[in-house]
C-alpha positions as CSV (number, residue, x, y, z in Angstrom):
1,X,18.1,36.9,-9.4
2,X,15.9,33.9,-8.6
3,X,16.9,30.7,-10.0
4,X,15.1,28.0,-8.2
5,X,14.2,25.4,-10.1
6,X,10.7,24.6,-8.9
7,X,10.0,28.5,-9.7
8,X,11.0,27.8,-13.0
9,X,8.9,24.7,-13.6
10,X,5.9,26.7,-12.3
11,X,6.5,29.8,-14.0
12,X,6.1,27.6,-17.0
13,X,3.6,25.3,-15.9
14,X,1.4,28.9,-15.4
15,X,1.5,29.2,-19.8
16,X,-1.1,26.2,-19.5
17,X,-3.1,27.4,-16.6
18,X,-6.6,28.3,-17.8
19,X,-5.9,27.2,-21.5
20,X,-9.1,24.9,-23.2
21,X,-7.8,22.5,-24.4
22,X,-7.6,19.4,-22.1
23,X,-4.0,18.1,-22.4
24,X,-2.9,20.9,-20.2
25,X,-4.7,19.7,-17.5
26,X,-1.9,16.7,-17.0
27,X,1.6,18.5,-16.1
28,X,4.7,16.4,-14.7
29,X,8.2,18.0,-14.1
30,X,11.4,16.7,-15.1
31,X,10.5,13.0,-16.3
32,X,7.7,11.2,-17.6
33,X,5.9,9.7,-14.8
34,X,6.3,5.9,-14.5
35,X,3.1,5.3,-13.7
36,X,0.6,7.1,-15.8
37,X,-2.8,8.1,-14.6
38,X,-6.0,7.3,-16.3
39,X,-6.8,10.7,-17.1
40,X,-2.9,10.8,-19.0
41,X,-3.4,7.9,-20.9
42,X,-7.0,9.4,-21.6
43,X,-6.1,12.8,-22.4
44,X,-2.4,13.3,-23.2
45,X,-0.4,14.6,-20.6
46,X,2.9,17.3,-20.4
47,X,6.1,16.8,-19.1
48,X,8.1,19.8,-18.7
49,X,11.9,19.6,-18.3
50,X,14.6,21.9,-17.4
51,X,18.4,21.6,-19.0
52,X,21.4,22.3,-16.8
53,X,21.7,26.4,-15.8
54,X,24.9,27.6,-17.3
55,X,27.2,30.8,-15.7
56,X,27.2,33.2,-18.5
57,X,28.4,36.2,-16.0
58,X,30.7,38.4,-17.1
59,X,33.4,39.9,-14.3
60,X,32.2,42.8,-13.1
61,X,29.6,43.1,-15.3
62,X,26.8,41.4,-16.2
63,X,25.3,38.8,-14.3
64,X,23.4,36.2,-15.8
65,X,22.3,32.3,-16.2
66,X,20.8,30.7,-19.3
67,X,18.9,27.1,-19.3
68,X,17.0,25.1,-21.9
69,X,13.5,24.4,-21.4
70,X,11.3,21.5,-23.3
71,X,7.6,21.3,-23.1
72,X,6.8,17.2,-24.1
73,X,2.7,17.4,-25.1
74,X,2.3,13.6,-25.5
75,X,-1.1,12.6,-27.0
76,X,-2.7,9.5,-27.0
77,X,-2.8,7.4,-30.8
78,X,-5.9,7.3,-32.5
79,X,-6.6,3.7,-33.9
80,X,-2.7,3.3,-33.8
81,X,-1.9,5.9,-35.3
82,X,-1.1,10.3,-34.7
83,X,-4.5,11.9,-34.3
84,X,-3.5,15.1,-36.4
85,X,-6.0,16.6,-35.7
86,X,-5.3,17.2,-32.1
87,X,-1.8,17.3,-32.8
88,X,-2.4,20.4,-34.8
89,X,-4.0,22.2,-31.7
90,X,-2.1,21.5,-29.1
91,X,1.3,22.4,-31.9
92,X,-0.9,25.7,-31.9
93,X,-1.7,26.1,-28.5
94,X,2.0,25.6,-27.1
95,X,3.4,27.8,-30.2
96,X,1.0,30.5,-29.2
97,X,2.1,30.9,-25.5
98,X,5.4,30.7,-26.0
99,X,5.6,33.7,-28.8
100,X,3.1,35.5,-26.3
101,X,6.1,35.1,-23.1
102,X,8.7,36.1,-25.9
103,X,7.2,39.2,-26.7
104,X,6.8,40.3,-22.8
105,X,9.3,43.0,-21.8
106,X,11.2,43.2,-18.3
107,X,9.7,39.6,-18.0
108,X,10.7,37.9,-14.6
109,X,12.2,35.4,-17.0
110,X,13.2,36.5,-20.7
111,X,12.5,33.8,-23.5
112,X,15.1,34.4,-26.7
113,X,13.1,33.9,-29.4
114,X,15.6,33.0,-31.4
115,X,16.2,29.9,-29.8
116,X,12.7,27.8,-30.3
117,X,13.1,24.6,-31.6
118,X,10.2,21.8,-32.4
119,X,10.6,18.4,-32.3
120,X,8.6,15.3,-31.8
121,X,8.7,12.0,-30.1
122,X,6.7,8.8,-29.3
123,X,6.3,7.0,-26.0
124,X,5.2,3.9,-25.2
125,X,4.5,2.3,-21.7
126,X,2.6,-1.4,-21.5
127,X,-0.7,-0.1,-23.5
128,X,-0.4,2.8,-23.5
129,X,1.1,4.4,-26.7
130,X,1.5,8.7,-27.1
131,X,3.1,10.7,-30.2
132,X,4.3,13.9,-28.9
133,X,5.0,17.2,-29.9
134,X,8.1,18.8,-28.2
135,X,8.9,22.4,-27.8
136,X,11.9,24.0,-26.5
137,X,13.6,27.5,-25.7
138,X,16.4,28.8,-23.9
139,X,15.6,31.5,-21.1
140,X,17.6,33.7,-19.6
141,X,17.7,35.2,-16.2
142,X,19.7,38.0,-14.9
């Protein structure tokens, strides 16, 4: 069973790699970054998190850990305000790769599909305003 942590956030990090849209070219693990770069407050950025790893075993059966993962695409306003349109994409784009990991069989990691949620958010630091789109699923690894 491997449940390291930084494996984790680059197994996920590796749904972005090579994607066209822009945004995922910004990715920061487990908190927003304090300080944001000027291609972040330029482009959007993603923060991915990782929930706390909880013992499901079973004695002397089953072995397994679940955790909740969020994906946080935070997108720069647009005159003040959500720029839908890019919204919309990157909604699309981080939709589309998780349903694409759910679907993978004897995964390294196995997404329950029955456990996305969406959600969305708004940051603000000093000038630099984002509305995000959050995702979130619960993986399981045995």
């Amino acid at each position: 069973m491997n449940i390291s942590r930084i494996d984790l956030y680059e197994y996920i990090k590796g749904f972005f790699v090579g994607e066209s849209n822009t945004i995922f070219n910004n990715i920061h693990y487990g908190e927003i970054p304090q300080i944001l770069t000027d291609s972040d407050s330029k482009h959007g950025f993603v923060v991915i998190r990782l929930g706390t790893m909880d013992d499901n075993s079973e004695i002397a059966l089953n072995t397994y850990v679940t955790l909740r993962c969020y994906i946080e695409c935070y997108m720069p306003l647009y005159n003040g305000t959500v720029n839908t349109t890019k919204y919309k994409k990157v909604q699309e784009a981080v939709d589309s790769v998780i349903k694409r990991e759910c679907s993978k069989v004897n995964a390294q990691y196995n997404i329950n599909t029955d456990s996305l949620l969406s959600a969305d958010g708004y940051f603000n630091n000093n000038n630099n305003s984002s509305f995000g789109y959050i995702a979130s699923f619960q993986i399981t690894i045995t």
